[in-house]
N, C-alpha and C positions, 0 to 999 in steps of 0.2 A: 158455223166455223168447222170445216174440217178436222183432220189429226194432224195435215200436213201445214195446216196453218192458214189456207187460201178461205177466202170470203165466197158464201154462196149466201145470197139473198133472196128477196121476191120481190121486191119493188123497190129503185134507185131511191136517192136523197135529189131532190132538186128542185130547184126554186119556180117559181110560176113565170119567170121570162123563158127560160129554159123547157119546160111542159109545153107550152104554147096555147094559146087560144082555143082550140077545138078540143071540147068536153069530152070526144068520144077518141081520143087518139089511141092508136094502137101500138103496139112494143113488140122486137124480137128480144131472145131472151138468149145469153147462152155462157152456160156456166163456165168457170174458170176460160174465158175463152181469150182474156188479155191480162197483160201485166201492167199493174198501178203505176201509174207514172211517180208515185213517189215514196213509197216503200217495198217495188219492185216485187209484190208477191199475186197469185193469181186470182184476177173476183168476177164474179159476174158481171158479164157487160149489158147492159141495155140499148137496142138501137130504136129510133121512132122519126117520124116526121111533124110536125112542130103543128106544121101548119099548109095553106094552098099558097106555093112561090118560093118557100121557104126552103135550107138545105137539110138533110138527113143530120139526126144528132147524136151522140152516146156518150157514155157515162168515160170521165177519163183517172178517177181514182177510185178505190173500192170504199166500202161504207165506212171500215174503221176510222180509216184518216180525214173522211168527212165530217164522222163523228167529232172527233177528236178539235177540229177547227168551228165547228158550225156552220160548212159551206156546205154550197152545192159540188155533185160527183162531175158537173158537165165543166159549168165557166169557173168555178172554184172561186166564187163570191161568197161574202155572206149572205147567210139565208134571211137574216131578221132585216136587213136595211138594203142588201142588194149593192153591198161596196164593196172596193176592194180590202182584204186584209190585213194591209199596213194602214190602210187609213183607218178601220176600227182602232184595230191595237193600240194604234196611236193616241185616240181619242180616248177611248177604257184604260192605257198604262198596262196593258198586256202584256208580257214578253213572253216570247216563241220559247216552249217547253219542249216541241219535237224534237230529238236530236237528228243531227245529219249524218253522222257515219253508219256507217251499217249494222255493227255491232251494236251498239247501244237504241240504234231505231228498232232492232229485231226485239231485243227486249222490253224497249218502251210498250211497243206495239200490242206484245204479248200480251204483259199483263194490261195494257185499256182492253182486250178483247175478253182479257178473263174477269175481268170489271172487280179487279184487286186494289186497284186505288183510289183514294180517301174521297169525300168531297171537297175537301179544303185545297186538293189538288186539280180543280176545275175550273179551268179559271171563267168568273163572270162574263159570257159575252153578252149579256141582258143588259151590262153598266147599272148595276142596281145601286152600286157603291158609287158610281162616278155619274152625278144630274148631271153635271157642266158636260160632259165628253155626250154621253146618251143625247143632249139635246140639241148637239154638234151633230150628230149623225142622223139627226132626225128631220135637219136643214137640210142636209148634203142628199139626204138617197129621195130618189124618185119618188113620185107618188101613185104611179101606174104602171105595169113592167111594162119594157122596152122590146117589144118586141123586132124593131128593124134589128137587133143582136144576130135575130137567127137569120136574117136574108143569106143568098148564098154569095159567095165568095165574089172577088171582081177576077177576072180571067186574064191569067198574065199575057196569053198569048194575044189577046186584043190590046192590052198596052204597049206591048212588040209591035204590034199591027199585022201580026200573019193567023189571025184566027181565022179559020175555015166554015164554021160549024153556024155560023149566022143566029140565027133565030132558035136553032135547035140546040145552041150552047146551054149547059145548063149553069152556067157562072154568067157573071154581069159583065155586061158590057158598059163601063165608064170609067174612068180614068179616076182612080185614087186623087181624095183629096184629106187635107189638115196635116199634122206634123206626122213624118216617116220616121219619128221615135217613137211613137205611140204604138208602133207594130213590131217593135223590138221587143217582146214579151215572152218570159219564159215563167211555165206553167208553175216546177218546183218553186222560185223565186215568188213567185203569186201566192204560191199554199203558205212559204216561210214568211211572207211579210219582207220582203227585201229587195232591194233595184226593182222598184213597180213603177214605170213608169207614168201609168196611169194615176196611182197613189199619187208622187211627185205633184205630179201636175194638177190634184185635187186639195191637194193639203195647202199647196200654193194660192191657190184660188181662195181657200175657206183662209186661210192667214192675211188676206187683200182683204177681204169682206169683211174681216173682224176689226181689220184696221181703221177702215173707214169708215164701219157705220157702229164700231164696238166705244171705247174713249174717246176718239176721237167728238159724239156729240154729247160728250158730259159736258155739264155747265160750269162756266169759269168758280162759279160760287161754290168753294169749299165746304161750305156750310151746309150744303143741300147734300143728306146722305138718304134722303125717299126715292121710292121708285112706284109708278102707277097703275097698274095691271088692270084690262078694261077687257072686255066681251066676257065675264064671269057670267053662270046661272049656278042655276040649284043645286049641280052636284060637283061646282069647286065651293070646296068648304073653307074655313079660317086654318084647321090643322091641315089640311091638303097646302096650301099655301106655303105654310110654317115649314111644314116635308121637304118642301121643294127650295125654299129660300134660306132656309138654316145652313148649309151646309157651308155656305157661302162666308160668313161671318156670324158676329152677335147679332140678334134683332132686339130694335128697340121696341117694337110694338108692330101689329098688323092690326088695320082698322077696316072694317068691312061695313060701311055704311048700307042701310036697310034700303030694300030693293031698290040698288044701287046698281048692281053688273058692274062693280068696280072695285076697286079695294086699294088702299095702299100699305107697302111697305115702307118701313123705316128700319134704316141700320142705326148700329152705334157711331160706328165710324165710318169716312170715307172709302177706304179702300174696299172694305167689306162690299158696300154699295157699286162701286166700279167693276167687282169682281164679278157680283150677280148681274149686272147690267149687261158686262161680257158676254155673259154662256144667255141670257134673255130675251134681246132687246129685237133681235130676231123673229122673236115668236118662240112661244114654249107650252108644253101640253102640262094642262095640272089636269087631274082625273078624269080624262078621256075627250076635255076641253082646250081646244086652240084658245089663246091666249096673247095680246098683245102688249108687250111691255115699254114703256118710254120713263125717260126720268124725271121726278117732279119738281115743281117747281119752288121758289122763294113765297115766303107769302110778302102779300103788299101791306107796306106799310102805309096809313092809314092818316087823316088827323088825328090827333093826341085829345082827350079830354083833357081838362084841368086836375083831376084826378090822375093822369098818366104819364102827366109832366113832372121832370125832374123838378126836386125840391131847389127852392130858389129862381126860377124860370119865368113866376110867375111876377108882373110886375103888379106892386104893391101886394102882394100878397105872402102870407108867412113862411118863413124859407124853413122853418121846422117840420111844414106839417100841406103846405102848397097848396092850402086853403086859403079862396081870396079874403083879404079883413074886410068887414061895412064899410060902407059909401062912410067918407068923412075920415076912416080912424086912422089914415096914412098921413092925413096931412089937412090944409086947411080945405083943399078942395075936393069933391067926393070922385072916386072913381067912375061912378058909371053917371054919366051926363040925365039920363031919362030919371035918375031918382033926385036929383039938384032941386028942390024947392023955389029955385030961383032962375030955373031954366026951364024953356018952353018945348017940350019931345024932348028931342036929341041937340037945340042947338041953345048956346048960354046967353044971358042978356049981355 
């Protein structure tokens, strides 16, 4: 960092969609040579080519404010999950510490640059404090970068239909397709987490998804507050589990039958149970393990021994204690026909 405040770096912040595919890619460099689209001061740009087909790329805010968010300097994504920013925040209960005027961002700025403030003032974007949100974002982001992101542009003049340039265009040739909201995107608005259109329209999605496959396949039976956790090995443990489902509500117990690959939880209560079902049922990582969750079931009720039958149930026998009395002591005839003296097996003379 300069005296005059501007950002000199050596290598941008960016995420692996944004690098591109080829191991060996090359970068110009050139200091102070643009101003941050969102604290308007001067940082080192970075330009490179991504990839073969692919458009030229460059860094479009400087390192501090990348810092300060945990995105990347190009699409100004998050770096951990590859989302957009309102939909973290969302999910972690984050709220936007930037300020927007300029006097108060000038100074905010400063002192993160002068690395003057606390860590209590950083807010978690790891969601170490929020399992439910972290496991929301870990459904939602991809699981390969995206590389079609970097293809180049579609060519207005071809959607006009006066492009000249044919084959030698270096923009696409095809006609825009999906919703012309989704290209209404404004970068600062992306950094602050606000009118994201893309956000909307994903947070929409994951609230449909949660609807229908979240409560909606709990069991009618109140009574069931278990849940089943299946593709376990050796390195989900019982207190890994506990970690991860405590947060939720009380547990009654976690029972980890011996080489199982399974386990089940029990809450105290319902709710507790619906809530962890919620953020779960999707699929959830317990210690570097995919994990399948569904809700358990009732157990089946069974025939009863004479022993498990309520007292008095039993005919002829003692309503005190639901033990049947000897053939004879009910009455004149004996209960059980096969011990009758006077009867041949089971049938009487």
């Amino acid at each position: 960092m300069s005296g005059s405040g501007a950002d000199d770096s050596e290598f941008p912040i960016l995420c692996e969609t944004c690098l591109g595919e080829n191991p060996y890619v090359r970068m110009t460099k050139e200091s102070h040579g643009k101003e941050c689209k969102i604290c308007s001061r001067a940082f080192t740009i970075f330009r490179w080519l991504p990839g073969r087909g692919m458009r030229y790329k460059k860094t479009e805010i400087c390192m501090t404010c990348a810092k300060l968010k945990n995105v990347c300097q190009t699409c100004v994504l998050d770096l951990e999950h590859g989302l957009p920013v309102q939909v973290r925040d969302s999910a972690l209960s984050i709220q936007d510490s930037v300020p927007r005027d300029e006097a108060n961002r000038r100074d905010y700025l400063a002192r993160a640059a002068g690395g003057l403030e606390t860590a209590s003032e950083h807010p978690d974007f790891g969601g170490r404090a929020q399992p439910a949100g972290r496991e929301m974002l870990k459904r939602m982001a991809r699981k390969e970068p995206y590389y079609k992101r970097n293809r180049a542009h579609i060519c207005s003049f071809f959607v006009k239909g006066i492009c000249t340039r044919g084959n030698e265009c270096p923009y696409r040739h095809e006609m825009p397709q999906g919703d012309p909201e989704l290209a209404k995107q404004n970068i600062v608005d992306r950094y602050h987490g606000t009118n994201d259109p893309v956000a909307r329209r994903m947070l929409a999605r994951s609230a449909e998804s949660a609807k229908k496959t979240g409560l909606a396949g709990a069991p009618e039976d109140k009574s069931i507050t278990s849940l089943f956790v299946m593709g376990m090995d050796a390195s989900v443990t019982q207190a890994g589990l506990r970690e991860f489902f405590a947060p939720y509500g009380e547990l009654k117990s976690i029972v980890v039958p011996p080489k199982g690959n399974c386990a089940f939880v029990n809450y105290k209560n319902r709710s507790a149970a619906e809530a962890a079902a919620a953020a779960a049922l999707d699929g959830c990582v317990v210690g570097g393990k995919a994990l399948r969750v569904v809700w358990g079931r009732a157990r089946p009720k069974g025939p009863q021994s004479e022993l498990q039958r309520p007292a008095g149930s039993n005919a002829g026998g003692s309503k005190q204690s639901g033990i049947p009395l000897p053939p004879g002591a009910a009455g004149d005839s004996a209960d059980y026909p096969s011990q009758d003296p006077t009867a041949m097996g089971a049938v009487r003379r």
